[in-house]
PyMOL Python script that loads the backbone (N, CA, C, O; Angstrom):
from pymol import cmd

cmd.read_pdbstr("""\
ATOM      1  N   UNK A   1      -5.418  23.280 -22.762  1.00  0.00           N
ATOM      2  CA  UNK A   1      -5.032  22.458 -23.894  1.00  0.00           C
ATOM      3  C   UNK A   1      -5.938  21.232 -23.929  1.00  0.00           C
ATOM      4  O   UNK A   1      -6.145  20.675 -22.850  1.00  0.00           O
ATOM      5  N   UNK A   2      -6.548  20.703 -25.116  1.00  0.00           N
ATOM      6  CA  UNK A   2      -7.148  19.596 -25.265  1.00  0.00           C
ATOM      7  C   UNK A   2      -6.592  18.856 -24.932  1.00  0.00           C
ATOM      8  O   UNK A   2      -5.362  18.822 -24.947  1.00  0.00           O
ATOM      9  N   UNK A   3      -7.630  17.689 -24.358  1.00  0.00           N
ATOM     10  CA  UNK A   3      -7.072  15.986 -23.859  1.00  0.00           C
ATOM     11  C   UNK A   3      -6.018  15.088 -25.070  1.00  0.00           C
ATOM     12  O   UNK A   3      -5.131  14.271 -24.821  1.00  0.00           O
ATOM     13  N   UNK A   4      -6.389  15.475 -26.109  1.00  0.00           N
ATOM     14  CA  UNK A   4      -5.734  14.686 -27.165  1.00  0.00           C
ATOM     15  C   UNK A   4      -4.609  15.577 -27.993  1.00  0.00           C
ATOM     16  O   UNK A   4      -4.419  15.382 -29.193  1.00  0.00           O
ATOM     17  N   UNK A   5      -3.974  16.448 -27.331  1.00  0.00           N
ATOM     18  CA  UNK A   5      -2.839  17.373 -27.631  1.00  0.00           C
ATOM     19  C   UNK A   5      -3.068  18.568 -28.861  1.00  0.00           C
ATOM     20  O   UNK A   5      -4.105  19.204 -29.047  1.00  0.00           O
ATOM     21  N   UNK A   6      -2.215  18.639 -29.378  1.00  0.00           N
ATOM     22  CA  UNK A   6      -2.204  19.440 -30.317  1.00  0.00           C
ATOM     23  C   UNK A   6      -2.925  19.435 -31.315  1.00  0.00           C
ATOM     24  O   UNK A   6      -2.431  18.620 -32.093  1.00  0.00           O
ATOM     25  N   UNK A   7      -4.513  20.227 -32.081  1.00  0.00           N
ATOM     26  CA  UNK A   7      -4.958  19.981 -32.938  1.00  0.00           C
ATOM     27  C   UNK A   7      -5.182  21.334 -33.681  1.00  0.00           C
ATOM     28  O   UNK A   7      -5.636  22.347 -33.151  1.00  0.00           O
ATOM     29  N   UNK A   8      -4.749  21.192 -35.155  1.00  0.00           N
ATOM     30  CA  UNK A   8      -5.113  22.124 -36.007  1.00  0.00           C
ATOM     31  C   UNK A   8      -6.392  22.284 -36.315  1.00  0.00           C
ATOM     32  O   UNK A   8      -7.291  21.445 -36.259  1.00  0.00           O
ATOM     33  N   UNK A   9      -6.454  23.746 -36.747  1.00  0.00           N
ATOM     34  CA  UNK A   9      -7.699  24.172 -36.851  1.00  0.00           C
ATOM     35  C   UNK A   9      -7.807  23.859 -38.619  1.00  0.00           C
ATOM     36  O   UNK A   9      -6.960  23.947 -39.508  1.00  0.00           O
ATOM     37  N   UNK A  10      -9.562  23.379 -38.632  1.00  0.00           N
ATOM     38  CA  UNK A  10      -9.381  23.185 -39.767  1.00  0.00           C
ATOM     39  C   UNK A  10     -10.592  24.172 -40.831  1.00  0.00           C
ATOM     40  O   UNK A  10     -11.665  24.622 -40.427  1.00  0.00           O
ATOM     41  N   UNK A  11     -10.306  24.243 -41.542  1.00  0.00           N
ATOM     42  CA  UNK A  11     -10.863  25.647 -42.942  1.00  0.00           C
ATOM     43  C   UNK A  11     -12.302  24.870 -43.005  1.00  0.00           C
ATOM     44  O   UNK A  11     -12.561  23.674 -43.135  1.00  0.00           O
ATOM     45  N   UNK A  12     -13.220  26.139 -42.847  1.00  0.00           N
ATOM     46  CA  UNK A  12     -14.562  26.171 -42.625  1.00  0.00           C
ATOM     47  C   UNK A  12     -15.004  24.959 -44.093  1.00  0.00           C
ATOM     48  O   UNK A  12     -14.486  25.076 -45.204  1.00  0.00           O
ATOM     49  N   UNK A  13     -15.788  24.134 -43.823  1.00  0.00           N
ATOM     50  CA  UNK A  13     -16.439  22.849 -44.831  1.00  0.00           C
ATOM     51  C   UNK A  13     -16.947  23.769 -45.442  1.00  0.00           C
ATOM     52  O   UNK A  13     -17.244  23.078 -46.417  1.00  0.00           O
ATOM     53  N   UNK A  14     -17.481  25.228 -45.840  1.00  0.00           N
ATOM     54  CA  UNK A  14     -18.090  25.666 -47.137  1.00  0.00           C
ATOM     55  C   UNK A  14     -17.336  26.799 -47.694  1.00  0.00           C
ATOM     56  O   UNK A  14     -16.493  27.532 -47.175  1.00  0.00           O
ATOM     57  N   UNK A  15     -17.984  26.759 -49.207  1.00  0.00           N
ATOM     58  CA  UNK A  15     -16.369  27.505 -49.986  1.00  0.00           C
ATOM     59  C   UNK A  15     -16.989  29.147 -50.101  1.00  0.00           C
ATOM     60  O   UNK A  15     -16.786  29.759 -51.149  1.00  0.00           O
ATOM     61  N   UNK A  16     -17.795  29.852 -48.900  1.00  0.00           N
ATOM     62  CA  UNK A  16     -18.092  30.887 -48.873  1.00  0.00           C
ATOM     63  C   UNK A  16     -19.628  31.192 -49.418  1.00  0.00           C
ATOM     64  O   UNK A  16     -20.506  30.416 -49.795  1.00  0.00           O
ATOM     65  N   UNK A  17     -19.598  32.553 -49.314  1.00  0.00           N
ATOM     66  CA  UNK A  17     -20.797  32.741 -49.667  1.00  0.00           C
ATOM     67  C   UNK A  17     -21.097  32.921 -51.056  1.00  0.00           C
ATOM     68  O   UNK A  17     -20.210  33.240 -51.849  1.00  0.00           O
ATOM     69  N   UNK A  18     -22.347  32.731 -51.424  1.00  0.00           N
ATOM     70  CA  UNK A  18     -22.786  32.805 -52.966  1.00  0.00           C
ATOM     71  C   UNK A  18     -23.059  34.087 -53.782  1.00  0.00           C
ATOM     72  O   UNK A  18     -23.790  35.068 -53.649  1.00  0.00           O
ATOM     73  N   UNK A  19     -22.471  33.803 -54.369  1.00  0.00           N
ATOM     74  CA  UNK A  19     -22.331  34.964 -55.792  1.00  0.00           C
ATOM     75  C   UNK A  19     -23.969  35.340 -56.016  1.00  0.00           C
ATOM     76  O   UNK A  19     -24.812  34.443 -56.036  1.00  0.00           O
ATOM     77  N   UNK A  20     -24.337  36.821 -56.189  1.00  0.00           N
ATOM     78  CA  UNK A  20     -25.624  36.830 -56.498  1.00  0.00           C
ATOM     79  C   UNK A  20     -26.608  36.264 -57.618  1.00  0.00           C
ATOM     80  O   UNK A  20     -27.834  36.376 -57.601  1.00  0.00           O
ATOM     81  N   UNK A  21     -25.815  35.614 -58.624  1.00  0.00           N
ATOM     82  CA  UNK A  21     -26.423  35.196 -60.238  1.00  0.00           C
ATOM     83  C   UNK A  21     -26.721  33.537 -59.405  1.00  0.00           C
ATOM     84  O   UNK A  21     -27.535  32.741 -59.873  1.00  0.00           O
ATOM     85  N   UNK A  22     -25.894  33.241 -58.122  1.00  0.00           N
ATOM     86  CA  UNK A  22     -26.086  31.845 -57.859  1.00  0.00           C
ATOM     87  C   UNK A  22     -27.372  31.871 -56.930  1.00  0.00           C
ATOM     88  O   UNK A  22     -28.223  30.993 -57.077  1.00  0.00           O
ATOM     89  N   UNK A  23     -27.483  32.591 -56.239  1.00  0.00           N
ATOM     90  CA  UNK A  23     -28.201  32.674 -55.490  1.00  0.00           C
ATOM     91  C   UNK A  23     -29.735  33.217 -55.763  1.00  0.00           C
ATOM     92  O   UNK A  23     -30.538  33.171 -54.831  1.00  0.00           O
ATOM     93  N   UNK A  24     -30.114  33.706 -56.980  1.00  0.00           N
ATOM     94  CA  UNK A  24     -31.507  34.284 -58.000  1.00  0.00           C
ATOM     95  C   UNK A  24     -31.603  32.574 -58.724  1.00  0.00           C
ATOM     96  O   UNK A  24     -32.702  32.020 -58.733  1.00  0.00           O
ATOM     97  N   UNK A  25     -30.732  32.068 -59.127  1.00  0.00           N
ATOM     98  CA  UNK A  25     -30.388  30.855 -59.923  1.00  0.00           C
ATOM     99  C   UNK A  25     -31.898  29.728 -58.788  1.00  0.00           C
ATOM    100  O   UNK A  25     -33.084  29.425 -58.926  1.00  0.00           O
ATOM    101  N   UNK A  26     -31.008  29.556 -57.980  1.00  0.00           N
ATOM    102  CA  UNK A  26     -31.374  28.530 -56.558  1.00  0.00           C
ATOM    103  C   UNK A  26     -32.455  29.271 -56.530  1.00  0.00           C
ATOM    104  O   UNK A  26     -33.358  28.788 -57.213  1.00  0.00           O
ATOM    105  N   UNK A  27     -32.767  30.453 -55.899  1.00  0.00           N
ATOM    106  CA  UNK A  27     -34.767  31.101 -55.464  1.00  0.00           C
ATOM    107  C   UNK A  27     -35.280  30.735 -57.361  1.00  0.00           C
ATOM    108  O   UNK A  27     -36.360  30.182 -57.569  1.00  0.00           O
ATOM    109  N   UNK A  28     -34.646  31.006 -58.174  1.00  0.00           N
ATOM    110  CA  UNK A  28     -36.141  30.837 -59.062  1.00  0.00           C
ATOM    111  C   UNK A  28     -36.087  29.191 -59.242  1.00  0.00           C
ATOM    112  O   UNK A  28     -37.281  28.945 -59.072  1.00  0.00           O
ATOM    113  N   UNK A  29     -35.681  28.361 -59.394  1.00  0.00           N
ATOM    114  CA  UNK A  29     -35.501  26.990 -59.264  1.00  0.00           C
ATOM    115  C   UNK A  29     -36.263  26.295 -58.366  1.00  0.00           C
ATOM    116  O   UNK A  29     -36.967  25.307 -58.572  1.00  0.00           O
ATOM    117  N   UNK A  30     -36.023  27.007 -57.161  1.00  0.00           N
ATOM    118  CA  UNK A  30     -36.998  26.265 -55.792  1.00  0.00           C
ATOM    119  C   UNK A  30     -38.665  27.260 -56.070  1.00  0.00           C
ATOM    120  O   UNK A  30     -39.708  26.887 -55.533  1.00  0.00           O
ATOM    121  N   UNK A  31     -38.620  28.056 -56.650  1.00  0.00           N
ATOM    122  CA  UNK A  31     -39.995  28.548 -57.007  1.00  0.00           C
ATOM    123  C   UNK A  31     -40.583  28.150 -58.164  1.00  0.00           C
ATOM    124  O   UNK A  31     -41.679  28.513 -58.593  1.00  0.00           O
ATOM    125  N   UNK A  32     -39.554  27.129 -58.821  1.00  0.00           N
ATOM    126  CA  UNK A  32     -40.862  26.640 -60.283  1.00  0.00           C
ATOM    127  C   UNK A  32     -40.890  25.367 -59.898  1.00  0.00           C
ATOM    128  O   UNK A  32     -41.493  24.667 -60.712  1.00  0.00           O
ATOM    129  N   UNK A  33     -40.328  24.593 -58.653  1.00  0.00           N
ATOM    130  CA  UNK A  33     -40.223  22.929 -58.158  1.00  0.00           C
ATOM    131  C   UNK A  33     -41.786  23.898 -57.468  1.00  0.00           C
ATOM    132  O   UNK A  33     -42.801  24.269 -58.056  1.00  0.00           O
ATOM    133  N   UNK A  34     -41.483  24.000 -56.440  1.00  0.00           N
ATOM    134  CA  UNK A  34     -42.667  24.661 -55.388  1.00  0.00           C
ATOM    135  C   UNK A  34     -44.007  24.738 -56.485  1.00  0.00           C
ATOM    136  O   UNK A  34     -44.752  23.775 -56.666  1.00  0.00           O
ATOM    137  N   UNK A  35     -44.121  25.698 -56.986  1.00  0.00           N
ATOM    138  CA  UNK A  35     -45.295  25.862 -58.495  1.00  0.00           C
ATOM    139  C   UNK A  35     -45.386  24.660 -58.964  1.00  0.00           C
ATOM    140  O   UNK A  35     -46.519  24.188 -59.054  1.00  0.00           O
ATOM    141  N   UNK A  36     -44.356  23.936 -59.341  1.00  0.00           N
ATOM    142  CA  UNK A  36     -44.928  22.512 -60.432  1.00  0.00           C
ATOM    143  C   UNK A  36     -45.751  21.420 -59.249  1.00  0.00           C
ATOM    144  O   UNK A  36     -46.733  20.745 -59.557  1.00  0.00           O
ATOM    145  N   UNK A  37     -45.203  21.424 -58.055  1.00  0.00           N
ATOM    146  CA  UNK A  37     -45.703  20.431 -57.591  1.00  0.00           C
ATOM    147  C   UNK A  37     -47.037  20.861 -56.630  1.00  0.00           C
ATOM    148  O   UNK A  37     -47.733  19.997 -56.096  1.00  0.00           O
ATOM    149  N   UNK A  38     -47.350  22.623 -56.454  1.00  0.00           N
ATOM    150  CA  UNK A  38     -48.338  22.732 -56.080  1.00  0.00           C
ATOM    151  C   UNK A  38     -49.468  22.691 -57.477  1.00  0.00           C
ATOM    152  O   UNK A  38     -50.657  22.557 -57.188  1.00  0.00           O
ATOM    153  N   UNK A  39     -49.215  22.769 -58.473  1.00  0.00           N
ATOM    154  CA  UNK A  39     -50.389  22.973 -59.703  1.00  0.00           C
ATOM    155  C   UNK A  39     -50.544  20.741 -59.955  1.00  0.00           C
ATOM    156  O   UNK A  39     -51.617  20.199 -60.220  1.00  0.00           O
ATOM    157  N   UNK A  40     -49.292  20.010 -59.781  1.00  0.00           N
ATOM    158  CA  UNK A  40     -49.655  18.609 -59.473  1.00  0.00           C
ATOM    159  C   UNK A  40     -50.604  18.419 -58.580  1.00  0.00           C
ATOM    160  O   UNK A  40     -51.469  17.559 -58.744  1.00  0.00           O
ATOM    161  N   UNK A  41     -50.555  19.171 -57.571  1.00  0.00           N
ATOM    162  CA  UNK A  41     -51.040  18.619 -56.212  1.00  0.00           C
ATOM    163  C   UNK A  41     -52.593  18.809 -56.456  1.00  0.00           C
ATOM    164  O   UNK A  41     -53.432  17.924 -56.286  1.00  0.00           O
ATOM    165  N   UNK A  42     -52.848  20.115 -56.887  1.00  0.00           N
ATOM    166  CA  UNK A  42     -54.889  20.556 -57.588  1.00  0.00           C
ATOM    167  C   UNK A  42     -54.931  19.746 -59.063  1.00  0.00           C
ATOM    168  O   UNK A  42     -56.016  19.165 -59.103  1.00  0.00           O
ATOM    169  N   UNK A  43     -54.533  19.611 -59.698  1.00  0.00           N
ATOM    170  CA  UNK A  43     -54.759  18.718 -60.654  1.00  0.00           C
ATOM    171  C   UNK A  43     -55.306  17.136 -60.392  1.00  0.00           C
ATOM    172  O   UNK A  43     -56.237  16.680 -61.054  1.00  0.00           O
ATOM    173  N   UNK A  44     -54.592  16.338 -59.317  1.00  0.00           N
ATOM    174  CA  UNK A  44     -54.908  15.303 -59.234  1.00  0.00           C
ATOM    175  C   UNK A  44     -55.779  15.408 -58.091  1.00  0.00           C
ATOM    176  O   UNK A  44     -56.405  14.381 -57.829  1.00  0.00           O
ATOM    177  N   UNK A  45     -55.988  16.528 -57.263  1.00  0.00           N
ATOM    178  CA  UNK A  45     -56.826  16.327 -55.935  1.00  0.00           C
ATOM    179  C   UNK A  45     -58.416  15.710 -56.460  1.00  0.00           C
ATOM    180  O   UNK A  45     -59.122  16.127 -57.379  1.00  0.00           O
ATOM    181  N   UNK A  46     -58.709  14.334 -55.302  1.00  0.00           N
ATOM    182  CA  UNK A  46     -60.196  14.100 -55.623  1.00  0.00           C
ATOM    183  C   UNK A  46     -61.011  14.997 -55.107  1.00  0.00           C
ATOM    184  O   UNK A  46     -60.692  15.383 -53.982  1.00  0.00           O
ATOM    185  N   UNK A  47     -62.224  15.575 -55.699  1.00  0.00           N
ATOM    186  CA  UNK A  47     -63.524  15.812 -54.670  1.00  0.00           C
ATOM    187  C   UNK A  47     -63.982  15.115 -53.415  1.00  0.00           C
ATOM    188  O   UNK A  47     -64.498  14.014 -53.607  1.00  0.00           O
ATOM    189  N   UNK A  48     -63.894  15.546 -52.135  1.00  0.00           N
ATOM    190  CA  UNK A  48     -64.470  14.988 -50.794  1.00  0.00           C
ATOM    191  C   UNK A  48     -65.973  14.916 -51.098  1.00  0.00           C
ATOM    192  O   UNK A  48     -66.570  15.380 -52.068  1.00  0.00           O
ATOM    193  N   UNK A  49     -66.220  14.558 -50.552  1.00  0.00           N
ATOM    194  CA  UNK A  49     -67.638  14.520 -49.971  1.00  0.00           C
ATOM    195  C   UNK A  49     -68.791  15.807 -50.516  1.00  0.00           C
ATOM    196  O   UNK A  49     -68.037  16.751 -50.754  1.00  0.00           O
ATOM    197  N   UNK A  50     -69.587  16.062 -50.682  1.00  0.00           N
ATOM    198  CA  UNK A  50     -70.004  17.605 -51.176  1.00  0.00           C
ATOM    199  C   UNK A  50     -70.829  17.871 -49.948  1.00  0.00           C
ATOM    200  O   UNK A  50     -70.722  18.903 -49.284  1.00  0.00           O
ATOM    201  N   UNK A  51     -71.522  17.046 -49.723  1.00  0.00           N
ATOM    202  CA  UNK A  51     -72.197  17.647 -48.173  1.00  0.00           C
ATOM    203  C   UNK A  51     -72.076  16.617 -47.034  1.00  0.00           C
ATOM    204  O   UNK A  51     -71.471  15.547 -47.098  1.00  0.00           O
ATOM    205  N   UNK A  52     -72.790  17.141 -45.920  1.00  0.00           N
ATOM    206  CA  UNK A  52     -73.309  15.842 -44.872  1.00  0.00           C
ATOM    207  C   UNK A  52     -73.649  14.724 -44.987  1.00  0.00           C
ATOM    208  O   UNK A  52     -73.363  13.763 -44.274  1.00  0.00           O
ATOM    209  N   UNK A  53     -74.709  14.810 -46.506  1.00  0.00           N
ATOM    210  CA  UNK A  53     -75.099  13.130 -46.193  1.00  0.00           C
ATOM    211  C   UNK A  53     -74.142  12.003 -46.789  1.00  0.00           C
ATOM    212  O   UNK A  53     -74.223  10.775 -46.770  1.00  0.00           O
ATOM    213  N   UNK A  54     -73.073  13.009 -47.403  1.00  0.00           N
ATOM    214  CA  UNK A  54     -71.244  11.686 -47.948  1.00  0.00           C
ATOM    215  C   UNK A  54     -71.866  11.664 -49.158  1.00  0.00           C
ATOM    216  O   UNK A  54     -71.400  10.664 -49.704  1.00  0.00           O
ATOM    217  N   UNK A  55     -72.813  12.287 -50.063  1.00  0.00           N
ATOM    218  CA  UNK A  55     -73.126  11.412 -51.516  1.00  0.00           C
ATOM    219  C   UNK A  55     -72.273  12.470 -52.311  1.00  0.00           C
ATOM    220  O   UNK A  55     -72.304  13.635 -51.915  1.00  0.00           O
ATOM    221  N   UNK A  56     -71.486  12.123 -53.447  1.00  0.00           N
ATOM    222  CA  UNK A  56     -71.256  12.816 -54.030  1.00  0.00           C
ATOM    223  C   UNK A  56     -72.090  13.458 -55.469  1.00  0.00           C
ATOM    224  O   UNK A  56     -72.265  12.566 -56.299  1.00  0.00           O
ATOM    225  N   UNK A  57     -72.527  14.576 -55.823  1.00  0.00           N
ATOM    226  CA  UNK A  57     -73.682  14.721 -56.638  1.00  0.00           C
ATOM    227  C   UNK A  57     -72.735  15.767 -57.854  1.00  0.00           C
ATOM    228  O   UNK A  57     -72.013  16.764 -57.835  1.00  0.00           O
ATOM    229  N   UNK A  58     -73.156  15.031 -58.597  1.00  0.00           N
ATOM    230  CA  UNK A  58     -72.317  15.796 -60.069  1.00  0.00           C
ATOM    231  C   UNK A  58     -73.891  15.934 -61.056  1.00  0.00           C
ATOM    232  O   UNK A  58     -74.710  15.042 -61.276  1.00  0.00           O
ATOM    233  N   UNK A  59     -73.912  17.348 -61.498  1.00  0.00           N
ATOM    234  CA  UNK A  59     -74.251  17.741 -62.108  1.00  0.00           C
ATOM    235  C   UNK A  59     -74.503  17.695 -63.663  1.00  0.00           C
ATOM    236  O   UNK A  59     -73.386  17.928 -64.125  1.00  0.00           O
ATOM    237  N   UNK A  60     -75.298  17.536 -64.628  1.00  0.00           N
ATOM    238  CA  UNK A  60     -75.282  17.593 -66.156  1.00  0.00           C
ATOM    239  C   UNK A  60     -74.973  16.042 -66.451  1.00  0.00           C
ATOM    240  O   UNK A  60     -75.179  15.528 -67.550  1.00  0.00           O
ATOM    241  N   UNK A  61     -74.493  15.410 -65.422  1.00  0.00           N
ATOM    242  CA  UNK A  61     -74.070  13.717 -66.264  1.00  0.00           C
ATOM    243  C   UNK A  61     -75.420  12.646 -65.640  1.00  0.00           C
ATOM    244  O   UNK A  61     -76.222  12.940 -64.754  1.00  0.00           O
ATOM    245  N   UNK A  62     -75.335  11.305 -66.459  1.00  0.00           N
ATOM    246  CA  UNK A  62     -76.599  10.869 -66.494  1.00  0.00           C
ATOM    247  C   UNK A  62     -75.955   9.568 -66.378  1.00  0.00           C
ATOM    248  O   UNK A  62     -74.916   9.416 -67.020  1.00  0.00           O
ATOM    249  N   UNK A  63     -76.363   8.668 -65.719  1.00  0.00           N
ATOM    250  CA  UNK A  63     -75.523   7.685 -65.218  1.00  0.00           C
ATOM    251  C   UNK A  63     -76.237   6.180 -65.865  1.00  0.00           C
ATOM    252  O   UNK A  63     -77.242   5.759 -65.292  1.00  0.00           O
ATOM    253  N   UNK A  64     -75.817   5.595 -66.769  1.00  0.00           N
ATOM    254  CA  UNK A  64     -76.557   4.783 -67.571  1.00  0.00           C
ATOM    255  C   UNK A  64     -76.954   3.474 -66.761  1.00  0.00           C
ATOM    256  O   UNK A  64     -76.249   2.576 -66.300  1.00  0.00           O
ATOM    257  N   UNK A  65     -77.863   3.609 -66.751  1.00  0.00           N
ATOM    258  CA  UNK A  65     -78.980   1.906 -66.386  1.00  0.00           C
ATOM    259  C   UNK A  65     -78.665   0.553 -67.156  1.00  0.00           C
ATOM    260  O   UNK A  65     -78.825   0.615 -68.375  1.00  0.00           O
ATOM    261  N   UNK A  66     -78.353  -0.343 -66.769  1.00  0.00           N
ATOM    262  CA  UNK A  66     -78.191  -1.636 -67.209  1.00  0.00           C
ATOM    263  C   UNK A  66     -79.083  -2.214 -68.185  1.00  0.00           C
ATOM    264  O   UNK A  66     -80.167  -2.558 -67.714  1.00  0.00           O
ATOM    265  N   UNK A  67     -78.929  -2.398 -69.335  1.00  0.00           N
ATOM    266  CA  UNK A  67     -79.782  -2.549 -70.222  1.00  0.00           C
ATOM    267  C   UNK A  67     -80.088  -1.432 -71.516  1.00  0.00           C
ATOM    268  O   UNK A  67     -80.125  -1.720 -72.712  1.00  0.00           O
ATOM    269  N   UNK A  68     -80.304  -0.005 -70.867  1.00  0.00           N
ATOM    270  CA  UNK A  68     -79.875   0.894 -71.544  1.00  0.00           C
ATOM    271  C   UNK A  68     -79.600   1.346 -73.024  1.00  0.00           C
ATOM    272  O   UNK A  68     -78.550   0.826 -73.401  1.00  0.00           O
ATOM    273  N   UNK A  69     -80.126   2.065 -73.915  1.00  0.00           N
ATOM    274  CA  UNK A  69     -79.303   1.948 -75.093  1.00  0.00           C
ATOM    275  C   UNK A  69     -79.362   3.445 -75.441  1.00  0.00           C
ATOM    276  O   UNK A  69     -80.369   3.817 -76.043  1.00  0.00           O
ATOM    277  N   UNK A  70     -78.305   4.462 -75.107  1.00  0.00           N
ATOM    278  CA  UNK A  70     -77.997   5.561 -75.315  1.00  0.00           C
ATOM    279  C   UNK A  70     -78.379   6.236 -76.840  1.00  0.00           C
ATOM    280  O   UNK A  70     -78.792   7.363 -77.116  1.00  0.00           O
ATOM    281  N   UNK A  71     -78.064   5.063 -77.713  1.00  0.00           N
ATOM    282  CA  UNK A  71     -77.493   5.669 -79.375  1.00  0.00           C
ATOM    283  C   UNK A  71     -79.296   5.753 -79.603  1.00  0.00           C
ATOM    284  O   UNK A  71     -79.508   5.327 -80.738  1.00  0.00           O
ATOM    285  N   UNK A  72     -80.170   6.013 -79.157  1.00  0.00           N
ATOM    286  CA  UNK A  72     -81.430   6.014 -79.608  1.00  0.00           C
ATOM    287  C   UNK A  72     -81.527   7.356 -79.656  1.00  0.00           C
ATOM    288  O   UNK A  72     -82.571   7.887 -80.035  1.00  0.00           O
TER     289      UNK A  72
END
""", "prot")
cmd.dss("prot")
cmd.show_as("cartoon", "prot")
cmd.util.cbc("prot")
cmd.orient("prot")
């Protein structure tokens, strides 16, 4: 017998198991959070470094000089 006498047993804290419409509900839910925040995550990712020497080199763009006058 327990130190503190007589104790009732008490009804399991969850109200059973889940109905199958609840449980497809919850997996596709946690699979379009999962999807939204992995397609966030490549959307905002920066470019590292492109090689060894740390410069980053972008292609086709032309980086205007001080003084400069493009509209010519």
């Amino acid at each position: 017998m327990p130190a503190g006498g007589y104790q009732a047993r008490r009804p399991p804290a969850h109200a059973g198991r889940l109905r199958a419409w609840e449980r497809v509900t919850i997996t596709v839910v946690f699979v379009l959070v999962a999807a939204a925040i992995t397609v966030i995550m490549v959307l905002t990712a920066h470019p590292q470094s492109a090689g060894p020497s740390g410069h980053n080199h972008t292609r086709g763009t032309q980086q205007q000089r001080p003084g400069s006058d493009q509209h010519r």
